[in-house]
N, C-alpha and C positions, 0 to 999 in steps of 0.2 A: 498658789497664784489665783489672783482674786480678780475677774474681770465682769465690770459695769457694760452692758450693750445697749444702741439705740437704735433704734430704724424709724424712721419715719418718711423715708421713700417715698411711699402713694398713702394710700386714705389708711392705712393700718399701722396704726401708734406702737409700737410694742417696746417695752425695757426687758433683758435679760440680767441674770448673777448667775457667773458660772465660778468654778473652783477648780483649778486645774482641770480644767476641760468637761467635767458634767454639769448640768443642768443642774441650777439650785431651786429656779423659778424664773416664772414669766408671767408677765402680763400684756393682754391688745386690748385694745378698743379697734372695735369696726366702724370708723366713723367718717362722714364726709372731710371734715377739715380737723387737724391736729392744731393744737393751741401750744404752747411754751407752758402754761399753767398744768395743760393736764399731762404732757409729759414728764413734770416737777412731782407731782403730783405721781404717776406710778413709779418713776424714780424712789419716789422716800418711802411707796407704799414695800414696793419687791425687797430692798434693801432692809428693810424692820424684818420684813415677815421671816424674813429666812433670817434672823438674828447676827445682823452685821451688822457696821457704820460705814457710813460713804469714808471714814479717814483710813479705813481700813483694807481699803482697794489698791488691788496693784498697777492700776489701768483703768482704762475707761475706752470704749470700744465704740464707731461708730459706722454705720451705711453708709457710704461716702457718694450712692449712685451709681447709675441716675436714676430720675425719678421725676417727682415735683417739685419745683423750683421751692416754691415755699415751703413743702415740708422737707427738704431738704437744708434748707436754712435755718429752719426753726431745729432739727436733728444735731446738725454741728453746731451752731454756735451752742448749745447749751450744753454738748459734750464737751468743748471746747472751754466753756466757761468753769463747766467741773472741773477740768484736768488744770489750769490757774489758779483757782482757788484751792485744789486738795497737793497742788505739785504734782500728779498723776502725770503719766503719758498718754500719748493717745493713740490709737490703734484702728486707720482704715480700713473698711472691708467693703468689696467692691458689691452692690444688691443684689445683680444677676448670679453674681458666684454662690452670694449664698442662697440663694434661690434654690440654683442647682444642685448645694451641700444636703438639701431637702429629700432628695428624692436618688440621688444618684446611686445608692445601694438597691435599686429594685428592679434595674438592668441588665441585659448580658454584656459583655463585655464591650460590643463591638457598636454599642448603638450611641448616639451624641444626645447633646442633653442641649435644649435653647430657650432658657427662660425668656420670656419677652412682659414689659412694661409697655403699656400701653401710652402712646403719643400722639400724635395730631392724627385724624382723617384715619390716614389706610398706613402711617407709619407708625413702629415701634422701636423703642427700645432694644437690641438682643446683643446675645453674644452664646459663640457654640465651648459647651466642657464633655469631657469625655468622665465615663461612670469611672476614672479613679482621680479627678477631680482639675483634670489639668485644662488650661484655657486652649482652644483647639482654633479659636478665630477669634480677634478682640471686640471687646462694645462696641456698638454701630448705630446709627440711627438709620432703620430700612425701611422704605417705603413696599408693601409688600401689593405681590402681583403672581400671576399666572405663572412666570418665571424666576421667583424668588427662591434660594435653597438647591438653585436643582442640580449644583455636583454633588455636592453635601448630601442630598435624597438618592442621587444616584450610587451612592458608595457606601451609605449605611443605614439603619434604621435611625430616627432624627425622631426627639420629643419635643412638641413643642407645649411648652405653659406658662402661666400667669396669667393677668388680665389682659395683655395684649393677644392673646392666642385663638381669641376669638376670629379677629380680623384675618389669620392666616390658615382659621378651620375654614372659613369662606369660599378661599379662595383655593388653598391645598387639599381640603380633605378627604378627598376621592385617592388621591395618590396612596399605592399600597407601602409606601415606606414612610409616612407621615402618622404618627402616632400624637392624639392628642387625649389627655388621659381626662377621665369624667371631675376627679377629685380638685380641688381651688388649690393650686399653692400660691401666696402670696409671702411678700416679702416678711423678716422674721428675723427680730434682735435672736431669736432659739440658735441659728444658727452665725449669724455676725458674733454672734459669741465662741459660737466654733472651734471657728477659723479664726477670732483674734487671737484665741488663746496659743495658735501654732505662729501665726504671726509675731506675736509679740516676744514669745519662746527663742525665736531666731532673730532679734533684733528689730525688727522693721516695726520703725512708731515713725511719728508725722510730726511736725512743730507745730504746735498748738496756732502760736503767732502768723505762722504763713499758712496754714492748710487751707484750702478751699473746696467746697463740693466739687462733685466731677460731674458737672451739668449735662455735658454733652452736645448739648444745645444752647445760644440763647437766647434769657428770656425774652419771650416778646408781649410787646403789652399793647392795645388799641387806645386811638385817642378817641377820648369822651367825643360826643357827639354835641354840637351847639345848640343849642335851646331855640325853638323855633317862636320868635313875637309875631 
């Protein structure tokens, strides 16, 4: 089983090839904005290097969210456009899940895992998994405050990470059941590739033709400002 991953979530590009579930390779860029070019672009690089052809894929895998609007669009539709053009399926994978596929073996049993994507002001992105990998409260968009988490803090030890977890070291980090670890984890085709490969394993693929990001939110845009004569 041959599966293509993409993430481009927030500002980190990354393509994965896995083969029946290990890693073959990966590649990110740390970059402010993801283009369609350059993720074509590590697409054909990762797939040569580890000596395969994109026809030779059993899937194609992709971050479905949330995240940024525009790298989220730019992520699917060109996932979307491989799996049409190769007849491939395709295969969701939710960012914050895998986020949490990241890190969730270096826990004791009883403590909750909350990746968080960074959102407007003092909101993020989150959602809580338990270290054997199960969703414990779904995606949410939380505006975070003095009382945010606080059953959730009161009944287990609680991690919070990603780029939005700054905003909720601010405001929690005193609290002694609020662990916020030193190390970046950012989002990662490493693991969209995962968990496609389990997904996929058990049937659940998406229709190319209907799928959409899972925004969460939406976009919003400002109007230009008038030219002052």
């Amino acid at each position: 089983m041959l599966i293509l991953s993409l993430d481009t979530s927030t500002t980190v590009c990354s393509v994965a090839l896995h083969q029946d579930g290990t890693l073959l390779g990966c590649y990110e860029l740390f970059i402010e904005r993801t283009s369609s070019a350059m993720l074509t672009s590590l697409i054909d690089d990762v797939v040569r290097q580890t000596g395969f052809t994109l026809d030779q894929l059993d899937a194609v895998a992709v971050a479905m969210g949330p995240g940024s609007y525009t790298g989220l669009r730019i992520g699917v539709s060109t996932a979307k456009g491989l799996c049409f053009a190769l007849g491939k399926p395709l295969v969701a994978v939710n960012t914050l899940a895998a986020m949490a596929e990241q890190i969730r073996g270096f826990y004791p049993a009883d403590t909750l895992l909350c990746p968080m994507i960074d959102a407007r002001r003092m909101e993020v992105y989150c959602a809580f998994y338990d270290t054997a990998g199960e969703e414990r409260i779904p995606t949410k968009a939380e505006i975070i405050d003095a009382d945010s988490f606080g059953e959730q803090l009161a009944q287990h030890p609680v991690v919070f990470f990603g780029d939005g977890a700054a905003k909720c070291r601010a405001v929690l980090g005193q609290h002694p059941q609020a662990i916020f670890p030193e190390q970046a984890v950012t989002p990662s085709a490493r693991t969209v590739g995962k968990l496609a490969t389990s997904l996929f394993a058990s049937g659940q693929i998406e229709d190319p033709a209907t799928f959409e990001p899972f925004y969460l939110k939406d976009f919003m845009t400002t109007q230009p400002r008038k030219a002052v004569v």
